[in-house]
Residue, then its C-alpha position, 0 to 999 in steps of 0.5 A: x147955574x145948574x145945567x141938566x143933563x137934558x134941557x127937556x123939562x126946559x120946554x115940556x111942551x116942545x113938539x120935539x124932544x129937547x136936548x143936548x146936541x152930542x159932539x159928532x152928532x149928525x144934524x140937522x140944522x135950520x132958523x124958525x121963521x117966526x123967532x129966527x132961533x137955531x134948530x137942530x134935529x139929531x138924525x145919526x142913525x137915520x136914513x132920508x126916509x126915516x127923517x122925512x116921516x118923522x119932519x111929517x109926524x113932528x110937523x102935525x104936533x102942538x107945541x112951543x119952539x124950543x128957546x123961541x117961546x111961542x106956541x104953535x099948533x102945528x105947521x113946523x115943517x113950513x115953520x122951521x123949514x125943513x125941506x130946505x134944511x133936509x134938501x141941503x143937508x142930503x145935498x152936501x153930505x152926498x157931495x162930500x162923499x163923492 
């Protein structure tokens, strides 16, 4: 099977740009609460603030969750459970540098 270099037409209707996690990528990572697929969100370069309007910007956005194959209108945010996921990846990243 041929496999593109970005999986992005895979779900053109994604509310998130899908694509391929690169190795050493920061991420970061949570379960849709409705299909229990993993997600990742690549964050490298970004700072908390930075994720968190972007979590708010994606949260408002219709589209199908990658690899779940349902359609939302929004509420990714709750869906997805991103707080959480940004919570604990801030958390253990701030304990690993201490």
């Amino acid at each position: 099977m041929n496999t593109p270099e970005t999986t992005e037409q895979l779900w053109p209707m994604s509310p998130a740009p899908v694509r391929r996690i690169v190795p050493g990528e920061e991420v970061i990572t949570s379960h849709c609460l409705k299909c229990g697929n993993e997600i990742k969100l690549a964050i490298t370069g970004l700072t908390r603030e930075q994720v968190e309007t972007a979590v708010a910007t994606l949260d408002h956005q219709t589209g199908e969750c990658p690899g779940g194959f349902h359609f939302e209108l929004g509420g990714w945010r709750r869906l997805w459970d991103l707080d959480k996921a940004i919570a604990e990846h801030y958390a253990a990243k701030e304990a690993q540098a201490a």
